[in-house]
C-alpha positions as CSV (number, residue, x, y, z in Angstrom):
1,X,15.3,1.5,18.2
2,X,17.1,-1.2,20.2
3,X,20.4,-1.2,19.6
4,X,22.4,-4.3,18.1
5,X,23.8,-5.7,20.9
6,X,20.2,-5.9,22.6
7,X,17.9,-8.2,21.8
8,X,14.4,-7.3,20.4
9,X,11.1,-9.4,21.2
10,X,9.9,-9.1,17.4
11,X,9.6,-12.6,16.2
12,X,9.6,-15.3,18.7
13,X,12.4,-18.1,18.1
14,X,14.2,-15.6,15.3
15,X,14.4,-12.5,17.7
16,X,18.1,-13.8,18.0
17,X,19.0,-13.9,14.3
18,X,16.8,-11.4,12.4
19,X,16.3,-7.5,12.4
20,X,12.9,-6.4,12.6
21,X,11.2,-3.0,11.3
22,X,7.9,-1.5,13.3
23,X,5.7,0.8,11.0
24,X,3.9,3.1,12.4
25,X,0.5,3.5,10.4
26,X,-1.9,6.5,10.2
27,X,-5.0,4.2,11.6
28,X,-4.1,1.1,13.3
29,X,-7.3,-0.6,12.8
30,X,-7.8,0.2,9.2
31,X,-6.0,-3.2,8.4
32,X,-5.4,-2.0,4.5
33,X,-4.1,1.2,5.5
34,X,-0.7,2.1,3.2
35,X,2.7,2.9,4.1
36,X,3.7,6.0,2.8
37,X,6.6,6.7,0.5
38,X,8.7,8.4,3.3
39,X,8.3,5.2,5.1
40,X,9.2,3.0,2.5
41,X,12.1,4.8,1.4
42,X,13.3,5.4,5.5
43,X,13.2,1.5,5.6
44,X,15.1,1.0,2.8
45,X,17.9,3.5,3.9
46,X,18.2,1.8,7.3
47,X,18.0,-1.9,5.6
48,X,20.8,-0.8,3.5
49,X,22.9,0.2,6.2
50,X,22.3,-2.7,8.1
51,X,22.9,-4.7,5.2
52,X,26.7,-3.4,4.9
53,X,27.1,-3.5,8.2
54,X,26.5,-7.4,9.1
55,X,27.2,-8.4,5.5
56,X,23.7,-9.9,4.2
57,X,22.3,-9.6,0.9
58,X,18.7,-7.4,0.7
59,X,17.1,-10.2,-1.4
60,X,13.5,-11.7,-1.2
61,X,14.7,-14.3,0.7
62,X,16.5,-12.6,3.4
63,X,13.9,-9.9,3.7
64,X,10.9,-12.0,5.3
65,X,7.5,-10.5,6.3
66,X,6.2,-11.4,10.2
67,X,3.5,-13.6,8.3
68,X,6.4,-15.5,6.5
69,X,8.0,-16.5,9.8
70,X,5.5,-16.1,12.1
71,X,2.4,-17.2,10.8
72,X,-0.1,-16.2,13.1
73,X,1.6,-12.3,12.8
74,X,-0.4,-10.3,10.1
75,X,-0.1,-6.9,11.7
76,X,1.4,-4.8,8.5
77,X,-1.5,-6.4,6.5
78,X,-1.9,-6.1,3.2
79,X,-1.4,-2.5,3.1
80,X,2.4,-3.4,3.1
81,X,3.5,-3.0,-0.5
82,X,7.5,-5.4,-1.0
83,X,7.6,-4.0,-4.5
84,X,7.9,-0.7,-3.3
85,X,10.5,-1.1,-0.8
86,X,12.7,-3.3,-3.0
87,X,12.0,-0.5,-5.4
88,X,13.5,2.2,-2.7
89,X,16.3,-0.5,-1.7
90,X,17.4,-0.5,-5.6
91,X,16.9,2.7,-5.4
92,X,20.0,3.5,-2.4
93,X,22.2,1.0,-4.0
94,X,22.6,3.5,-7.3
């Protein structure tokens, strides 16, 4: 965890302006290997809170993937399931 006032080397040219979320899978080099649901849902509870605290909206488009900003940066793979953490992030705003 870095803290906010650190910077994070996540993303390249967007480690300045964007949060960034490292999961941990059960075998690295199983590049379909899933999240589980405790991750998911830990995720959502920390996006949420980040979310109130700098005042962003947890939408699609403010909720990239590395491969969406960083093109050559697949390392979730496709193991990484969005509909299930916007389902959790739904979830926490109940």
């Amino acid at each position: 965890m870095v803290p906010p006032n650190r910077q994070a080397w996540h993303a390249r040219s967007y480690n300045a302006t964007h949060l960034g979320i490292e999961f941990v899978k059960r075998d690295p080099s199983v590049y379909t290997d899933v999240l589980t649901d405790e991750q998911y849902r830990t995720a959502a509870w920390w996006l949420r809170g980040q979310s109130e605290r700098w005042g962003f909206p947890l939408t699609h488009e403010t909720l990239p993937e590395h491969r969406d900003i960083q093109g050559d940066k697949i390392d979730i793979g496709s193991g990484f399931d969005r509909s299930r953490l916007e389902w959790w992030i739904n979830r926490f705003a109940q």
